[in-house]
N, C-alpha and C positions, 0 to 999 in steps of 0.2 A: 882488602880488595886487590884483585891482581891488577897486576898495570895493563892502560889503555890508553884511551886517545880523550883529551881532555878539550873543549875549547870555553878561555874566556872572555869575557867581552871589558871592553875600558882596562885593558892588561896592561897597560905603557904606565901607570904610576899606581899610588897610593894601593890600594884593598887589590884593585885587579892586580899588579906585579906583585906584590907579596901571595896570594891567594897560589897564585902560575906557580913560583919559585916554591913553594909547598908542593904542588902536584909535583913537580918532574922531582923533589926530594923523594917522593913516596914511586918511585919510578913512573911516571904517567907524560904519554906524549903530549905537547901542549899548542893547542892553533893561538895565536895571538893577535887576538882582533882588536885593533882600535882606528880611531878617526882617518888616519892616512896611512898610506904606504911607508913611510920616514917614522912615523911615530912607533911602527908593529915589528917595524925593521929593526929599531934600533931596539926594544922588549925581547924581541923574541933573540937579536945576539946576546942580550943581558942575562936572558933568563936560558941559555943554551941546550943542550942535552936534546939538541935536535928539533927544536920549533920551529913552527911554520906560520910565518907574518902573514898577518891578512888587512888589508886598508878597507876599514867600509864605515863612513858618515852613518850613524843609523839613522839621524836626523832625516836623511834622504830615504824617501821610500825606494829608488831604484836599486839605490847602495843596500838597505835590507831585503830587498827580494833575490840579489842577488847572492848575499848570505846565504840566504832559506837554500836555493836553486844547489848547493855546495855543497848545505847540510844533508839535503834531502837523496844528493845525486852522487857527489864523490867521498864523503866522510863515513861511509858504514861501519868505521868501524868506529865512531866514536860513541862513549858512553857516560860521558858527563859532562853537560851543558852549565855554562855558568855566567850568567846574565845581572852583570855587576856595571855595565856604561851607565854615569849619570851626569847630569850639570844643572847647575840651580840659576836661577836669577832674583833674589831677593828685593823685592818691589812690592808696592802696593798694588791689588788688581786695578785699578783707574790709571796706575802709573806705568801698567805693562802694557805693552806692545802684543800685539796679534803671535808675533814672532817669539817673543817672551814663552809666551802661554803655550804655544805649538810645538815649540822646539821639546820644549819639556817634557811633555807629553810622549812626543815624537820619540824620544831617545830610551824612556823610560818608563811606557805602559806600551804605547803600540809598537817598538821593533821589537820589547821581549815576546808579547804573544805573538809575531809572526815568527819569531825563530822559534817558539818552544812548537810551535802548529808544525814547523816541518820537524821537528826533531824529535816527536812522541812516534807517529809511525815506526820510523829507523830504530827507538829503543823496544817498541811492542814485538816489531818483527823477531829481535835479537833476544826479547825476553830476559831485557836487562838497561838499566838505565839510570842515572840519578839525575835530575833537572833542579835546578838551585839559584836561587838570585839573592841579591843585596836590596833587600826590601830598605827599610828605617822607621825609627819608632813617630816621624811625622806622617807617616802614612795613618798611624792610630792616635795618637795626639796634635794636631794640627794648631800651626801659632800664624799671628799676622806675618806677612811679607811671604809665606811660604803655601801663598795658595796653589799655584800650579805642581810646583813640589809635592805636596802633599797629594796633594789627587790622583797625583801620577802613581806614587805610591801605597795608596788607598786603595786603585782599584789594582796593584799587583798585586796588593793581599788576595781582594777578592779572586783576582782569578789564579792564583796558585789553589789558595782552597779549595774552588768547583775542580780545580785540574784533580785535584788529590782525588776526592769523591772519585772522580771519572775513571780514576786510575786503582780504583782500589781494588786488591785481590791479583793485580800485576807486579810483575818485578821492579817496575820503576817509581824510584821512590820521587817524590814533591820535597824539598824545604827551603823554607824562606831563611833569611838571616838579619836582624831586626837590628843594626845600632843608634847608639843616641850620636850624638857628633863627635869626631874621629877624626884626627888630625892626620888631613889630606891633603893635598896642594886645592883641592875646590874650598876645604874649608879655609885654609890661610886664604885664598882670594876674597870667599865670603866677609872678611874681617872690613874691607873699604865699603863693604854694602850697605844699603840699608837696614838691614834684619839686626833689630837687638836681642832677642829670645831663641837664638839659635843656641845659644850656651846656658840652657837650665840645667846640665848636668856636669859636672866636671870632665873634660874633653878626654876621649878615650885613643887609644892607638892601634893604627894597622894590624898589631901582628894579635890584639883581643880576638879581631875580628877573624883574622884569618885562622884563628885557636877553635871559634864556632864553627867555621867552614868543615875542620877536619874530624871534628866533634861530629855533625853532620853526616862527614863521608862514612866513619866510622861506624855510627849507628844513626840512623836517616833518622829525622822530627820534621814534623810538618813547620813548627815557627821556632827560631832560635834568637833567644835576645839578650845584649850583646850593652849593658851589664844585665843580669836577670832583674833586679828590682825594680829600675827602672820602666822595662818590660809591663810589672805587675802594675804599676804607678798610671803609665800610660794609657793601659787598658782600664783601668779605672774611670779616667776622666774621660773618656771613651763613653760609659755609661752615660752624662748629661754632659756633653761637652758646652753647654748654654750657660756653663759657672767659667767656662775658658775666660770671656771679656770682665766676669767679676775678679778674676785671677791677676788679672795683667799689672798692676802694681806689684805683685810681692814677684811673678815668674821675670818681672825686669828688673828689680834689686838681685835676684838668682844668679842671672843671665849674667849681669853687668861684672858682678862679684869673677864669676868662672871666666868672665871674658878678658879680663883684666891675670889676672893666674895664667889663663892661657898667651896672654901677650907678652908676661915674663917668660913663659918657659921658653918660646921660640924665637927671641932675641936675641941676635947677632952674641 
């Protein structure tokens, strides 16, 4: 791919900054969007070779339409979208907050489809495109405490897939990128929560993730997952997810097992 104008979203740590610091390797200009101005600032000095900080809450609908309003109006020349901001709150649904359940949502089904809505035109136009986000395999295997979570990224599936359909026979390609849990600063935070089944798999690393992204760039796939087996595993129980609550003893001895491994490796 020649180089062009890349932007991604949640750029300031974990998947998003390693993802960025891969584009501008491969030469590609990089917009760096996250939650504030201080946060994008200090990404996009990190990640230099010429980036452009951008502060936008996507939580906030004003803050994402005025994204769109960027995409749609001053970025033509950009040609690869990459829709990675998340945040979790691991809680029971009785035990979330309106705000809990919204925000999630907010950050992580509704501001991707308002930025991919402005940014499909701009790639049809240019007859060139690649649109990508950081799905996760709880989108397709869903556990307790990860309700909002999950749905958020459940219905990113869905609607990348109808994108793809839409999009098909065009230049611009759709892929998801699917991991299981991936030692980020959200997940170290998640460790004080309530969610014990966040670690049924042994915790994977930024730079797997960012190995699919380029995997991806290189040759576009609609779903990339990030280990593959797990991937297959998950889509399984997919099938009758009604054996999920017959599960939950052996996926929290799993859990408990990886969570504890994962609490050695990241100690001081």
């Amino acid at each position: 791919m020649k180089p062009c104008t890349a932007l991604v979203t949640g750029a300031a740590s974990g998947i998003g900054a390693e993802v960025a610091r891969r584009l501008v390797r491969r030469g590609h200009r990089v917009i760096v969007v996250d939650r504030t101005d201080e946060l994008a600032a200090r990404a996009a000095a990190d990640i230099g070779a010429g980036s452009l900080a951008v502060g936008c809450d996507l939580a906030a609908e004003a803050g994402t339409a005025r994204l769109c309003e960027r995409i749609a109006g001053d970025w033509q020349e950009l040609e690869i979208l990459i829709c990675n901001a998340g945040t979790v709150v691991l809680r029971q649904v009785t035990d979330s907050s309106a705000d809990d359940l919204d925000r999630q949502l907010d950050v992580m089904l509704r501001s991707p489809m308002q930025v991919i809505r402005a940014a499909v035109p701009v790639f049809k136009e240019r007859e060139r495109g690649h649109i990508m986000a950081t799905v996760s395999l709880s989108g397709i295997c869903p556990m307790p405490t990860t309700a909002a979570y999950s749905a958020a990224k459940a219905g990113l599936r869905a609607f990348l897939a109808a994108l793809n359909a839409e999009l098909a026979g065009t230049r611009v390609h759709v892929s998801g990128i699917y991991p299981t849990a991936i030692d980020t600063p959200m997940l170290r935070e998640a460790l004080s929560g309530d969610g014990d089944l966040e670690y049924l798999n042994r915790v994977r690393t930024v730079d797997e993730v960012a190995d699919a992204y380029e995997r991806a760039l290189d040759k576009p796939k609609l779903e990339i997952y990030v280990p593959y087996w797990d991937g297959v595993i998950a889509r399984a129980v997919l099938w009758n997810p009604g054996m999920i609550p017959k599960s939950l003893a052996l996926f929290r001895r799993m859990s408990e097992r990886n969570r504890r491994e994962y609490r050695r490796r990241i100690a001081p």
